[in-house]
LUMMIPA-575974 format. One record per residue (C-alpha): x, y, z; residue in one letter; residue number from 1. Coordinates in Angstrom, 2 decimals, always signed. Example, Ala and Ser with C-alpha at 12.3 -4.5 7.8 and 13.67 -1.06 7.14 Angstrom:
+---------+---------+---------+----+-----+
:       u :       v :       w : aa :   i :
+---------+---------+---------+----+-----+
:  +12.30 :   -4.50 :   +7.80 :  A :   1 :
:  +13.67 :   -1.06 :   +7.14 :  S :   2 :
+---------+---------+---------+----+-----+
END
This chain:
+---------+---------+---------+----+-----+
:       u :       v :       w : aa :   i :
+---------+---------+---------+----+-----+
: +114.18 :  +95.55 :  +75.09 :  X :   1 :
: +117.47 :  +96.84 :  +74.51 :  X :   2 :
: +117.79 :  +94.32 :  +71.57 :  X :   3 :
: +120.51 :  +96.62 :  +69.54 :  X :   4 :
: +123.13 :  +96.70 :  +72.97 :  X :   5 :
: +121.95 :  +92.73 :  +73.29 :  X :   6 :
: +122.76 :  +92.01 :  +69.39 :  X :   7 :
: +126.72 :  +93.81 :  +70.14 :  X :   8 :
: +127.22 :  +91.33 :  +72.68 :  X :   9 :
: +126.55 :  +88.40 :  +70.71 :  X :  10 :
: +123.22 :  +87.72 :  +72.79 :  X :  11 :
: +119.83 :  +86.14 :  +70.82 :  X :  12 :
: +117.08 :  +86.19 :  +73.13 :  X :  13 :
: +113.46 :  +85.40 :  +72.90 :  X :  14 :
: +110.82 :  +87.48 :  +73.41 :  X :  15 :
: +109.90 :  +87.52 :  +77.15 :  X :  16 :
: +113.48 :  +86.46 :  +78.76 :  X :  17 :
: +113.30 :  +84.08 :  +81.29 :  X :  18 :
: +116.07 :  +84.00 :  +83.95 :  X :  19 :
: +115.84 :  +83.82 :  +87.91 :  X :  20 :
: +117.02 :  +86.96 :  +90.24 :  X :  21 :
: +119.69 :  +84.75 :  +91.72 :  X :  22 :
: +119.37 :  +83.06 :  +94.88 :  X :  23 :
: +118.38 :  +79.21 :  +94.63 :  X :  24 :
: +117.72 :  +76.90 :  +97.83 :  X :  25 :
: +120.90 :  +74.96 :  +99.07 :  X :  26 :
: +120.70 :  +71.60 :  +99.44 :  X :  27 :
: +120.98 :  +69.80 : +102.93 :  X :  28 :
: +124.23 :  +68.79 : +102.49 :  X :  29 :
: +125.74 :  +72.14 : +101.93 :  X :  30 :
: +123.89 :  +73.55 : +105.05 :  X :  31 :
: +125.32 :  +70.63 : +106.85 :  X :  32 :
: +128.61 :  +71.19 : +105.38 :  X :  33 :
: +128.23 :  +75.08 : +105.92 :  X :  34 :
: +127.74 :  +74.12 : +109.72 :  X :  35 :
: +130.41 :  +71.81 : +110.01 :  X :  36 :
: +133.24 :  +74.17 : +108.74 :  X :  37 :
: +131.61 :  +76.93 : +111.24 :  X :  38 :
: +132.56 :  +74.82 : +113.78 :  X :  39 :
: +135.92 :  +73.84 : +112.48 :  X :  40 :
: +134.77 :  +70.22 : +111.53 :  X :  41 :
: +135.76 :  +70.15 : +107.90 :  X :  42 :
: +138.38 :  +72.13 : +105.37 :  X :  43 :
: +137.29 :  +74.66 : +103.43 :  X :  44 :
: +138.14 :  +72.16 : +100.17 :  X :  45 :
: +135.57 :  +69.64 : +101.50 :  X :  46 :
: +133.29 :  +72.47 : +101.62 :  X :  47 :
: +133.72 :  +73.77 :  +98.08 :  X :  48 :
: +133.44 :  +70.87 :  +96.60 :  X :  49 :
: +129.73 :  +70.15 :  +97.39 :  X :  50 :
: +129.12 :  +73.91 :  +96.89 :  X :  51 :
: +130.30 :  +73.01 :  +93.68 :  X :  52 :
: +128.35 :  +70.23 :  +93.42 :  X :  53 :
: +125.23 :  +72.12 :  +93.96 :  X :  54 :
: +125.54 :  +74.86 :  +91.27 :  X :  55 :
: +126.28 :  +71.91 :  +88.99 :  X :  56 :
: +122.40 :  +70.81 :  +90.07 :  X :  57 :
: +121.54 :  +74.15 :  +89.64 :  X :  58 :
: +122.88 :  +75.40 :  +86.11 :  X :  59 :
: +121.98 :  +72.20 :  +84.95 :  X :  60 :
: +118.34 :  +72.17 :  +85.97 :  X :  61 :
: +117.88 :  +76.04 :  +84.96 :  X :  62 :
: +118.90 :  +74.74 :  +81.71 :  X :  63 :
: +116.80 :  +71.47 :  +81.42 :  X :  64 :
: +113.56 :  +73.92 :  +82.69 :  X :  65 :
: +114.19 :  +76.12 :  +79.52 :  X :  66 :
: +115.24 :  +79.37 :  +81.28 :  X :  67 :
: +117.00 :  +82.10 :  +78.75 :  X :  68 :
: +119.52 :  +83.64 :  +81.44 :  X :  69 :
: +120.95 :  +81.07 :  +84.09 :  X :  70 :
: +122.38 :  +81.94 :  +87.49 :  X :  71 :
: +124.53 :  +80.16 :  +89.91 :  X :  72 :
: +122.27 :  +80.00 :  +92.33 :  X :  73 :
: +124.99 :  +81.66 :  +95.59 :  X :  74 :
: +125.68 :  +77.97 :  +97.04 :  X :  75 :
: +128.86 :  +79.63 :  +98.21 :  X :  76 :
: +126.86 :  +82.61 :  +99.82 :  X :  77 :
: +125.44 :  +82.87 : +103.27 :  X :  78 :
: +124.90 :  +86.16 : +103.30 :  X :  79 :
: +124.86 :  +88.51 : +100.40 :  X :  80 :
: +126.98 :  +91.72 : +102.30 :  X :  81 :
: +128.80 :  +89.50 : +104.40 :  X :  82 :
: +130.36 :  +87.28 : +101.51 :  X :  83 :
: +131.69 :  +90.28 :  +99.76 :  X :  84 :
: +132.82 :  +92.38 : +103.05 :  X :  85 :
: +134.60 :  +88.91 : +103.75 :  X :  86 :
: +136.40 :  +88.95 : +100.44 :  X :  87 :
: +137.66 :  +92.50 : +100.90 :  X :  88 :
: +140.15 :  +94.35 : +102.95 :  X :  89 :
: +138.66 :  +97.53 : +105.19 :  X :  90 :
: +135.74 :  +95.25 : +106.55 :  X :  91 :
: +136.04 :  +93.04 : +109.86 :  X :  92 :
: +132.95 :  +90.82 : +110.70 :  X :  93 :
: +130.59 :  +92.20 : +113.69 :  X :  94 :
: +128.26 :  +89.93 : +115.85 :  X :  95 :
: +125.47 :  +88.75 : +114.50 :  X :  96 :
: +122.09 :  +90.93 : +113.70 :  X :  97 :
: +119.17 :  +89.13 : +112.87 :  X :  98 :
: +117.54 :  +90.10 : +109.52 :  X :  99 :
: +114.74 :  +89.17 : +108.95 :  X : 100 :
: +112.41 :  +86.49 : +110.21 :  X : 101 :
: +114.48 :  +84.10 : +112.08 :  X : 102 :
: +117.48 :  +84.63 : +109.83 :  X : 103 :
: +120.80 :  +86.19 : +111.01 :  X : 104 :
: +124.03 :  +87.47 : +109.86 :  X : 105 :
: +127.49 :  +89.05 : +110.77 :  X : 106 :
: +127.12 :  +92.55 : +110.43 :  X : 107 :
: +130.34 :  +93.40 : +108.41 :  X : 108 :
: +131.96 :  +96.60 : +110.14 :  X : 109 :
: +133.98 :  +99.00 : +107.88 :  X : 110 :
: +137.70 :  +99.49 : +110.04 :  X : 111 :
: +140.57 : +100.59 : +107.32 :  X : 112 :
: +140.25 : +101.73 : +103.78 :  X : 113 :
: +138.54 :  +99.43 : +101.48 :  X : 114 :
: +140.42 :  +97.31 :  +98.73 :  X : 115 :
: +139.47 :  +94.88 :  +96.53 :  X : 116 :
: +141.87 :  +92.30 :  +96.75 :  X : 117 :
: +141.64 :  +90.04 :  +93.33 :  X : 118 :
: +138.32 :  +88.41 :  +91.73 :  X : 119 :
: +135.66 :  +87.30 :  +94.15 :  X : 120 :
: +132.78 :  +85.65 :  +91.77 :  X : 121 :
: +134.96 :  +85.22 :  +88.93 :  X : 122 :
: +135.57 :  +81.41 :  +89.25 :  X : 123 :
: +132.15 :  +80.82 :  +90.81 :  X : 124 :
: +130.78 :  +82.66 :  +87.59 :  X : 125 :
: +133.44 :  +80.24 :  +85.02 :  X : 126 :
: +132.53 :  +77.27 :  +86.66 :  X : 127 :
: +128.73 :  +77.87 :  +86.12 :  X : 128 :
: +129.30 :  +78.87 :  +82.56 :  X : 129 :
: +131.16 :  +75.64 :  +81.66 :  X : 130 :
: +127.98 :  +73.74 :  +82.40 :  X : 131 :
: +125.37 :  +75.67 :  +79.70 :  X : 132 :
: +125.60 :  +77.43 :  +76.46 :  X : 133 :
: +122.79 :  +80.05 :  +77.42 :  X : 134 :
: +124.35 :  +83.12 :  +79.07 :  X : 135 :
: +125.15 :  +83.06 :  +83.14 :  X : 136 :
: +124.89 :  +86.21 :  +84.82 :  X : 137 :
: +127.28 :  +87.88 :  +86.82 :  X : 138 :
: +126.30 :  +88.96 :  +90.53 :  X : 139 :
: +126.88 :  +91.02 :  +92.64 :  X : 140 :
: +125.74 :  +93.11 :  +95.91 :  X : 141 :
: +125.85 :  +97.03 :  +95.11 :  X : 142 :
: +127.56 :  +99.59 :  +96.91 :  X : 143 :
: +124.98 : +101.29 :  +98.60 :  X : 144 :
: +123.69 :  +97.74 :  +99.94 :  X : 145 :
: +127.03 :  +96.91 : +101.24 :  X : 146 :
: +127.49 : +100.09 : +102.55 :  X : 147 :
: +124.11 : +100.61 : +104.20 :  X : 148 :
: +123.96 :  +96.54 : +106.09 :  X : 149 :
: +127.25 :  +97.41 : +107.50 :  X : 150 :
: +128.50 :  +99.45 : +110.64 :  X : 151 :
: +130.98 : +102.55 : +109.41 :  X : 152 :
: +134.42 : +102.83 : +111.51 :  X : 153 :
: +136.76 : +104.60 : +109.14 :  X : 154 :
: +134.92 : +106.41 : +106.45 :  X : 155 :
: +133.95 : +110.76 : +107.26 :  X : 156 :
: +130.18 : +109.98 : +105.90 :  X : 157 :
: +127.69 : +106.87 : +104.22 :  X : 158 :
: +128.58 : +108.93 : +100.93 :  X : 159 :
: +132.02 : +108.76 : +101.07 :  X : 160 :
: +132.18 : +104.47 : +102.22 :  X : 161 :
: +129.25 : +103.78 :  +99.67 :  X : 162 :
: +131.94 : +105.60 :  +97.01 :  X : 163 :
: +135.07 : +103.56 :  +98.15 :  X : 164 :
: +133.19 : +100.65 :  +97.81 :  X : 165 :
: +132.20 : +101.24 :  +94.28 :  X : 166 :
: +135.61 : +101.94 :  +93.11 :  X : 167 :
: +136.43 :  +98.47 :  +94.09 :  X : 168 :
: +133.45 :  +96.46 :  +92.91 :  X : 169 :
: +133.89 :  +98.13 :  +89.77 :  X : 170 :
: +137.06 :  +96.15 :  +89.57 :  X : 171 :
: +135.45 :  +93.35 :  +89.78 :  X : 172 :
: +132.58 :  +93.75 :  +87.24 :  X : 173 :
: +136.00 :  +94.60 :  +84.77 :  X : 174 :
: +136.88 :  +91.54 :  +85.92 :  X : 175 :
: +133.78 :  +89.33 :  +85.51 :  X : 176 :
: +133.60 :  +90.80 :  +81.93 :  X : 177 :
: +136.99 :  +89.93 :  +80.99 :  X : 178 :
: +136.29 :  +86.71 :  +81.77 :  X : 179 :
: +133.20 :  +86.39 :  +79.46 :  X : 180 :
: +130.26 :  +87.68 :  +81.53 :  X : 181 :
: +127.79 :  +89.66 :  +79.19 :  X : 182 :
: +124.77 :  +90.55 :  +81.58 :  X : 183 :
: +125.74 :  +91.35 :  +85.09 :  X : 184 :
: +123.41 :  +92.26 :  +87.68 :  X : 185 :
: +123.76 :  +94.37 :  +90.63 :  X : 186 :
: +121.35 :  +94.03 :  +93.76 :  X : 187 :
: +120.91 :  +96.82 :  +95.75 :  X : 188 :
: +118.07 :  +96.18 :  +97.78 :  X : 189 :
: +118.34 :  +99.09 : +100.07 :  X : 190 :
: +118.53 : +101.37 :  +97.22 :  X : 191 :
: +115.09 : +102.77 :  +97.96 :  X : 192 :
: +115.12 : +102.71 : +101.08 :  X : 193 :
: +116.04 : +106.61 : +102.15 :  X : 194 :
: +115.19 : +108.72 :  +99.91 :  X : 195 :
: +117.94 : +111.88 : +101.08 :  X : 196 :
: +120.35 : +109.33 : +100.16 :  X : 197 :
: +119.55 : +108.40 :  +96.58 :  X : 198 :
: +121.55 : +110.70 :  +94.66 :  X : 199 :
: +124.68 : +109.62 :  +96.62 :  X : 200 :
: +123.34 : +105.93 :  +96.06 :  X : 201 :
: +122.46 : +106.26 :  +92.15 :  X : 202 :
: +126.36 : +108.14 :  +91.67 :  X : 203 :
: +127.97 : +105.21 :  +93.45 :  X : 204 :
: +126.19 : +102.71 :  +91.52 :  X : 205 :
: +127.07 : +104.51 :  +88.36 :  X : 206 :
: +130.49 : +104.30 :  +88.96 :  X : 207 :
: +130.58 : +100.61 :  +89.39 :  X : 208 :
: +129.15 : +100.18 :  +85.90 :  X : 209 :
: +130.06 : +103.58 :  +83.42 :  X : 210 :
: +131.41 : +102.68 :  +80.00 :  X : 211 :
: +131.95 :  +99.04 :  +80.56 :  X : 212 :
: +130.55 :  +96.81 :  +77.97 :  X : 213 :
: +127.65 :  +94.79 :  +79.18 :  X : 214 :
: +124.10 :  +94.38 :  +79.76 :  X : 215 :
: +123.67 :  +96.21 :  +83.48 :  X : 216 :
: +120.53 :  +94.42 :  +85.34 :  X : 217 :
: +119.72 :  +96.32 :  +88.64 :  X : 218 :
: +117.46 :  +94.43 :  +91.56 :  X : 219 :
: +115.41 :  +96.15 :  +94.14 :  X : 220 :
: +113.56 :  +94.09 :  +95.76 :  X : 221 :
: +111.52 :  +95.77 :  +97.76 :  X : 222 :
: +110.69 :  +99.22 :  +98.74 :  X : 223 :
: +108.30 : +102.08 :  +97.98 :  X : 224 :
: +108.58 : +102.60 :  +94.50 :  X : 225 :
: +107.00 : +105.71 :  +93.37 :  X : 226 :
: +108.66 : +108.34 :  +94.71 :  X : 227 :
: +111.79 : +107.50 :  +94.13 :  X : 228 :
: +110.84 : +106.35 :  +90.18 :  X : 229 :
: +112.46 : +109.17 :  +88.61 :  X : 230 :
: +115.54 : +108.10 :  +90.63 :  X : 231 :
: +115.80 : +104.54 :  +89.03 :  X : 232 :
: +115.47 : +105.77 :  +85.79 :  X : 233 :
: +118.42 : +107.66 :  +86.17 :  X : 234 :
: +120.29 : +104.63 :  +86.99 :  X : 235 :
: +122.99 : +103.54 :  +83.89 :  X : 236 :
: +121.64 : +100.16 :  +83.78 :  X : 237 :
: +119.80 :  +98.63 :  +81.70 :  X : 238 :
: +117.19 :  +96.74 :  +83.21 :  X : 239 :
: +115.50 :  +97.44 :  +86.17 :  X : 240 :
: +114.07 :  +94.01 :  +88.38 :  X : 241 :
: +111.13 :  +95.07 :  +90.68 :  X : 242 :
: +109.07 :  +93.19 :  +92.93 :  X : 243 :
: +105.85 :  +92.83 :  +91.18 :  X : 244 :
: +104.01 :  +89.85 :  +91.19 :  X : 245 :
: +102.06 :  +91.35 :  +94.17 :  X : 246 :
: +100.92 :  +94.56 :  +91.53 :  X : 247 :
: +102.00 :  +98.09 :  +93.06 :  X : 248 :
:  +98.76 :  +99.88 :  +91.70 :  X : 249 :
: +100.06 : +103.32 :  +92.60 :  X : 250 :
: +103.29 : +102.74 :  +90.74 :  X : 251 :
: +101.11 : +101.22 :  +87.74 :  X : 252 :
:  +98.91 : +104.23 :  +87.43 :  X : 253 :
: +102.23 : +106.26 :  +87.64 :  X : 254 :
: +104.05 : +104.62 :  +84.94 :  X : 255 :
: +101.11 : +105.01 :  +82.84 :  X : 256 :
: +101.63 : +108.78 :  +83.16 :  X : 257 :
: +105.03 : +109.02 :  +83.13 :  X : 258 :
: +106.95 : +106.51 :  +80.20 :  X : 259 :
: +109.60 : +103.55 :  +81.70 :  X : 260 :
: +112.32 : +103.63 :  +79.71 :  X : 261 :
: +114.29 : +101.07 :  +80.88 :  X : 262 :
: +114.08 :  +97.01 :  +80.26 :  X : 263 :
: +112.24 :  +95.49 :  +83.16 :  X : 264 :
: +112.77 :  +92.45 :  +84.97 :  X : 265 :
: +109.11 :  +91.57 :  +86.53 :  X : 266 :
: +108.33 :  +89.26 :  +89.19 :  X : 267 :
: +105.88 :  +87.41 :  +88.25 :  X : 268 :
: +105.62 :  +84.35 :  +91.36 :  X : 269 :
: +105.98 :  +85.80 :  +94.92 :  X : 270 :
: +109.64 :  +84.24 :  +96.72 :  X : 271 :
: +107.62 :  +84.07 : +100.22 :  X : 272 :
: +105.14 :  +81.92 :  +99.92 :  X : 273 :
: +105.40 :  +78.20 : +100.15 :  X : 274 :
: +102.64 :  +78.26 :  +97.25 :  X : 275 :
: +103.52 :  +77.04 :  +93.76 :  X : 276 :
: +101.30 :  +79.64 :  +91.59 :  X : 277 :
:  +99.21 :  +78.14 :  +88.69 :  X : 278 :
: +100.22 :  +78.52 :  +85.07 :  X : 279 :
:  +97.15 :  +80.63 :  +84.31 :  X : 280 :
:  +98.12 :  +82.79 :  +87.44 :  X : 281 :
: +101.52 :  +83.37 :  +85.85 :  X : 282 :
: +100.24 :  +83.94 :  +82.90 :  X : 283 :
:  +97.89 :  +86.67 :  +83.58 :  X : 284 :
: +100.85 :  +88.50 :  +85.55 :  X : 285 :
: +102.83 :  +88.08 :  +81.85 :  X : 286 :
: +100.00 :  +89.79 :  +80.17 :  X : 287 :
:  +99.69 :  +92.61 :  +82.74 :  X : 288 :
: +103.31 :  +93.30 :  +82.75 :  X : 289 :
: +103.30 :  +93.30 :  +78.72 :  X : 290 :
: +100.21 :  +95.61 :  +78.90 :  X : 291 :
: +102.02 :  +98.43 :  +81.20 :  X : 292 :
: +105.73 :  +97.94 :  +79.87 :  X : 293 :
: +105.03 :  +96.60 :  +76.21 :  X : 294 :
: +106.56 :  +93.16 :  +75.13 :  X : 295 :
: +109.95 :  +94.51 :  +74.08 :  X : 296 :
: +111.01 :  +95.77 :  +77.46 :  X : 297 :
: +109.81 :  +92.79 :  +79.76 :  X : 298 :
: +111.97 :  +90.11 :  +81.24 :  X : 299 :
: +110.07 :  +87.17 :  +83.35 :  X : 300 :
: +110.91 :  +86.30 :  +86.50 :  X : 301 :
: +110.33 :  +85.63 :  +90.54 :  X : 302 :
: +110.35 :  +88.67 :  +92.52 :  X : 303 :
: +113.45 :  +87.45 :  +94.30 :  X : 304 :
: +115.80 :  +85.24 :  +95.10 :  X : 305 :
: +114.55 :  +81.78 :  +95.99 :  X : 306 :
: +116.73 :  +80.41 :  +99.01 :  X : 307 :
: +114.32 :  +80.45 : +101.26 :  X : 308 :
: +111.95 :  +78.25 :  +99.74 :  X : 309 :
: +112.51 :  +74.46 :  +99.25 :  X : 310 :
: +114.06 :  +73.05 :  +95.87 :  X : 311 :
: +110.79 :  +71.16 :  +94.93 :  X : 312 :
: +109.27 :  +74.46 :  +95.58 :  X : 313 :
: +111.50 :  +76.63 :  +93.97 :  X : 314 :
: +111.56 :  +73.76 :  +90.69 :  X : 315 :
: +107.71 :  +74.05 :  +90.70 :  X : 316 :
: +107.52 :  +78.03 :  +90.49 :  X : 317 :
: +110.22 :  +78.30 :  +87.84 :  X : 318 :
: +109.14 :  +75.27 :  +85.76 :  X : 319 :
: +105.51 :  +77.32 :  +85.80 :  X : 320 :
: +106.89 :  +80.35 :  +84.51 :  X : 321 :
: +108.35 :  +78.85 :  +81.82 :  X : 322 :
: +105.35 :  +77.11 :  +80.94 :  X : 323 :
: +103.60 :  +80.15 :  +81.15 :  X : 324 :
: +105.64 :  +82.58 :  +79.03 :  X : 325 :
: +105.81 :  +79.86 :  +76.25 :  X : 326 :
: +101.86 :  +80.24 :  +76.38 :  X : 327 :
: +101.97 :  +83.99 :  +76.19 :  X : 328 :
: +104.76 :  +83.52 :  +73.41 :  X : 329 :
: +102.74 :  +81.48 :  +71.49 :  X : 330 :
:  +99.36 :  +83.84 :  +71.94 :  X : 331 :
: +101.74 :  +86.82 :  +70.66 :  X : 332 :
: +103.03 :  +84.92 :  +67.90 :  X : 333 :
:  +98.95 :  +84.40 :  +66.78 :  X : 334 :
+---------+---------+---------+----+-----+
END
């Protein structure tokens, strides 16, 4: 782990991190609410305040499970491209696309020159603070994400809107860590997706983050790994968080060839199954991950974000993985 760039930021944590990737399931009420200010039924103000209701309930249980690293949870998200191209000038909001399963979105579509027009998360990511001592993360969608799940009206090339966009969300990680924010982390879940694109991808990324003082967590959350492994590496952050708890054995036998020299968030309970996995389960996925990475380097986690499963379900998975790396803790401390 990088425990020296950690210790500079005032930041103490245990061996085997826990923290969730970011997503947590919204309560009824907010989807209520959610649909009732779609439809012009409520303010915006009646709105917000059960949103902030609900990451009240959520830094509050992440806390009282024993996590390291606490999130919001995104109660004020529907979509994670949408809620930033919605926050910035350049993008107007398309139809809607369906994503995946039954799930839908507005397609943001890229019309004038991108600007980031003050802090988006920043309050979300103060209010959420106020409610633990443990560190909150700071969120956002990357670049290449926004730029790929939107349409591209304005900009000559992909290269050149991914770019604009990362001048501007850089703004607001200065922002976020002005305000306090130590670990930010920065999904880009289409960042492995094309591989003649991932040198454009990993420079726009960079740009968001270069010289500014925090612990960088990157999420990909799904993708073919291996050949584009030499790629993440090259990423500035940090920490890279894979999807692992179903075990990639060509990118295992890989990494055991060629050294990971990055932090690694791994999944360790899979976000799309209805099925709370067992302690032991957990547990054996801790020791794997230990055994390829070493203990120093490995976070714990899910392998995504958990909105899609219900809140007892979501409880039961993280309250097992923090169960589980206290057993592993305990069997390294022996």
């Amino acid at each position: 782990m990088s425990r020296a760039k950690l210790k500079k930021l005032g930041l103490d944590l245990p061996v085997l991190p826990t923290t969730t990737v970011g997503s947590l399931p919204k309560p009824d009420y907010i989807l209520k609410a959610r649909a009732k200010f779609a439809r012009n039924e409520i303010k915006y103000d009646e709105l917000k305040e059960l949103e902030l209701e609900a990451i009240a309930y959520w830094v509050k249980k992440q806390d009282e499970i024993g996590l390291d690293v606490i999130v919001d949870g995104e109660m004020y998200r529907g979509d994670m491209v949408a809620y930033f191209a919605e926050t910035m000038q350049g993008f107007q909001m398309g139809e809607l696309v369906r994503s995946y399963g039954n799930r839908y979105y507005r397609k943001p579509v890229i019309t004038g020159e991108i600007k980031w027009c003050g802090p988006i998360t920043v309050d979300w990511w103060k209010y959420a603070q106020s409610f633990t001592d443990k560190p909150v993360k700071g969120m956002l969608t990357g670049p290449y994400t926004i730029m790929d799940w939107s349409f591209n009206e304005y900009y000559a090339s992909r290269s050149e809107a991914a770019m604009a966009i990362a001048v501007e969300l850089r703004r607001e990680v200065e922002a976020l860590v002005q305000a306090g924010a130590r670990i930010i982390q920065i999904d880009e879940p289409a960042i492995s997706t094309r591989l003649e694109e991932l040198d454009f991808a990993r420079q726009a990324l960079n740009l968001v983050i270069d010289g500014i003082e925090a612990y960088f967590i990157c999420h990909i959350c799904y993708g073919n790994f291996t050949p584009v492994y030499q790629h993440m590496l090259a990423l500035g952050v940090d920490n890279l968080d894979l999807e692992t708890s179903q075990r990639i054995s060509a990118l295992e036998e890989f990494i055991r060839d060629n050294r990971f020299t990055k932090d690694i968030s791994y999944g360790v309970v899979d976000v799309h199954t209805h099925k709370v996995e067992s302690v032991e389960t957990i547990a054996e996925n801790i020791r794997h991950a230990i055994g390829l990475f070493g203990v120093d380097a490995v976070w714990i986690d899910p392998d995504c974000g958990l909105k899609t499963r219900t809140i007892d379900e979501a409880v039961g998975k993280l309250v097992n993985i923090e169960t589980a790396v206290d057993r592993v803790r305990k069997e390294i401390a022996r």
